[in-house]
C-alpha positions, 0 to 999 in steps of 0.5 A: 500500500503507497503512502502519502504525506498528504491526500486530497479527495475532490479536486474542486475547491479541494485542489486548491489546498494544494499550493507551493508550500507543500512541494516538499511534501508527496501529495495526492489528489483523488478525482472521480469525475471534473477538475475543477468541480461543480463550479467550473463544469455544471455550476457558478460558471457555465450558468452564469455565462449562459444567462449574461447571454439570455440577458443580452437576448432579453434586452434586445427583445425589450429595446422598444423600452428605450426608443430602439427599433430592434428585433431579436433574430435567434439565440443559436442555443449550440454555439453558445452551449461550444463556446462556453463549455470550449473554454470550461472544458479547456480550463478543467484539462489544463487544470488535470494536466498541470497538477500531474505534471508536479513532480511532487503530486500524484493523481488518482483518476476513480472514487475513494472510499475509505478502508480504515483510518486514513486508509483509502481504495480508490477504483477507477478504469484501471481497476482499484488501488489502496493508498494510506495517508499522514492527512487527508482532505475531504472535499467531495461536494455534493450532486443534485437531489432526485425526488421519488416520483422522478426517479421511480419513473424510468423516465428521463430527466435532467439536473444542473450537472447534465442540461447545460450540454444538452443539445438542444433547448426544449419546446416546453421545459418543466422545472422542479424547485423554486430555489437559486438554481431554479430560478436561474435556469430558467432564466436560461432557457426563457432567454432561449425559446423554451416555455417554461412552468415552475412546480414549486412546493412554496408558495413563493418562489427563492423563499430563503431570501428576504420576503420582500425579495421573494415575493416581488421576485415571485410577482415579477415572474409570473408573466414570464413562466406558468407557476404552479405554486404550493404544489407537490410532485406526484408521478411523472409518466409519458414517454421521453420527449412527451412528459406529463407531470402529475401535481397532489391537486390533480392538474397536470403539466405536459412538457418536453423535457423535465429539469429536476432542482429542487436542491442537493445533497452532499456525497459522503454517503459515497466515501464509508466514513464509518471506517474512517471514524468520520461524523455526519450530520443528519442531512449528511454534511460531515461533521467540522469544527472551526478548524475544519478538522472532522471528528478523526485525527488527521482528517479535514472537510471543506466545502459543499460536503460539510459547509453550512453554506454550500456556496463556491466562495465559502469553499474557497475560503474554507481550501485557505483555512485547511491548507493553513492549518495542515501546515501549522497544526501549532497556529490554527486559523478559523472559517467564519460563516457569518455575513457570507454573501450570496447572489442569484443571477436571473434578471433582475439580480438579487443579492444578500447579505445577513438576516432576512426581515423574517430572520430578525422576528423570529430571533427576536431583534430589534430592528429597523429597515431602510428601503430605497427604489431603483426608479428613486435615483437618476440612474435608475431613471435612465434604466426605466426600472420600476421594480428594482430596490435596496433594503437594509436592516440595522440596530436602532441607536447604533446603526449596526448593519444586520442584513442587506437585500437588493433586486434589480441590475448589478444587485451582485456588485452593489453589495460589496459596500454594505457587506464591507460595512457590517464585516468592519464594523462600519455604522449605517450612518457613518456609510451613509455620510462619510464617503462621497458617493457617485452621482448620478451612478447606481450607488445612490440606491444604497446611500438612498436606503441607508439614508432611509433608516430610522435610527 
């Protein structure tokens, strides 16, 4: 059995780990199937630069807004789908290729599981292999959850991993899930063509976010998409290319093409971290203290495969925290999960950051909340957006920041100041008043909503 200083399972955020300082070190990295993870091959990446195109689509066919005579020839749906996974693919190879070619790192192309403690059988093409490790790194991230109507059916469906590749957009494409990446894709493929209806088990659409947002998001959509809200899934029959989707109040939903997100469960059922002495939680997430150390000696989680906050910028910070602490085991640092941002990239965007107004009700908190419009400021004007705003949540007297929501253009950007200003520790007011802020620039809806506080 070969031996490694260092094992790393899960070359995404995992590969990260690795950096120049551990060149004096054998190190190995276990891949079952994508450099680079779900990010760069099925994730933040791909479906982003596939819904900038929808938004250029989108504006093209709303031109007349602006007083331009514009029409919208065709989305050609297979050279976008080459161009953006071109370069991706190209990314992921290079990737693979530059850490085999590292005189110090080996990597094993199949899934590990574990024998034993810091005992590994990896089984690939070539057959299988047992390697054992000073430490090891768990970042095995997660895969989409399939329902059991959907899977019992036989028939065929299509998750984040795979519908992105395909060749063709549907005709009709019925989507699962209200969440983030529901919502997102079917921003896509409306961009491209498709007619699309949302089963969603909420009432609203994106409920985890802040109920303003999700209710205006909810509002907005529904002359874009047939919404069948607060509807359960019951049975999927047909025939591949002519589904029909049976709801629990009898109505039915016939589409070409079934997308199933209705969220994702991490892969550590697939390592048998039993023989590890590995910890999970009930939902599977394995068990990490602040350290990311799990509850074996010598073996660390990061990601989507133990993190709260299964999000590719946590994981990332989480692969710095690891690689910190595999080499001053005297000097640990600790991942912070508290004010971590995150974006949802339809059109409008949305953005957040801390507690939702429901978050501060249910903890108790007093609070206020400013609010200002994007059709308040001159920018906005000029964006003819009627829909678009900021909202702000912050402690009475001292005008600490609790939480912060946007929807409307750039919403991802905007962000950032109020995120600064509640990790620093910078007062709404002091934001507010102190720096200048640009005029007329899209800013000023954030200064705007600030000012609005009642503190």
């Amino acid at each position: 059995m070969r031996h490694h200083d260092l094992v790393v399972i899960g070359a995404g955020s995992g590969n990260a780990v690795v950096d120049d300082s551990f060149a004096d070190l054998d190190v190995a990295v276990v891949e079952e199937r994508w450099f680079g993870g779900t990010c760069l091959n099925s994730g933040c990446i791909p479906s982003k630069m596939l819904a900038y195109t929808a938004r250029v689509a989108r504006t093209v066919r709303e031109a007349g807004r602006y007083d331009v005579d514009a029409e919208l020839g065709a989305v050609h749906w297979r050279q976008m789908r080459d161009r953006v996974f071109g370069r991706l693919d190209a990314e992921r190879d290079s990737g693979r290729r530059g850490r085999a070619q590292e005189d110090s790192v080996t990597v094993y192309e199949g899934r590990a599981r574990f024998v034993g403690p810091r005992s590994l059988r990896i089984e690939g093409e070539r057959g299988a292999v047992d390697i054992s490790a000073g430490q090891i790194v768990v970042a095995v991230g997660g895969r989409p959850l399939v329902p059991g109507p959907v899977a019992e059916s036989g028939l065929p469906y299509e998750t984040s991993d795979t519908v992105m590749r395909i060749d063709a957009p549907p005709r009709r494409l019925a989507i699962l899930g209200g969440g983030y990446i529901a919502a997102e894709l079917a921003e896509v493929f409306a961009g491209t063509g498709s007619h699309v209806t949302v089963v969603e088990k909420e009432e609203r659409l994106l409920g985890p976010q802040d109920e303003t947002v999700a209710e205006r998001f909810t509002e907005l959509v529904r002359s874009r998409y047939d919404l069948r809200l607060g509807r359960e899934l019951t049975a999927v029959d047909g025939e591949p290319g002519a589904l029909r989707l049976t709801l629990d109040d009898g109505t039915t939903v016939e589409a070409d093409m079934l997308l199933v997100a209705v969220g994702r469960v991490p892969n550590s059922d697939r390592l048998n971290l039993e023989a590890a002495g590995v910890a999970t939680h009930d939902d599977g997430r394995v068990v990490v203290d602040r350290y990311q150390r799990t509850t074996a000696e010598g073996v660390f989680a990061l990601g989507d495969v133990c993190s709260p906050v299964p999000l590719k910028h946590v994981a990332n910070r989480e692969a710095k925290v690891v690689a910190h602490n595999l080499r001053h085991p005297d000097d640990l640092i600790a991942a912070d999960h508290d004010l971590v941002p995150a974006a949802v990239f339809t059109e409008p965007q949305i953005a957040s950051v801390g507690a939702t107004e429901q978050d501060c009700r249910d903890r108790g908190l007093d609070y206020v909340v400013g609010m200002a419009g994007y059709g308040d400021v001159a920018y906005g004007w000029a964006m003819e957006d009627t829909t678009g705003f900021c909202k702000v949540l912050a402690e009475p007297g001292s005008g600490r920041l609790i939480g912060a929501h946007l929807m409307g253009a750039e919403a991802s950007t905007l962000i950032q100041p109020l995120l600064l200003a509640a990790t620093l520790g910078i007062d709404a007011t002091t934001l507010a008043e102190s720096p200048y802020w640009i005029h007329p620039a899209l800013t000023e809806v954030v200064e705007n909503a600030l000012l609005d506080l009642d503190l």
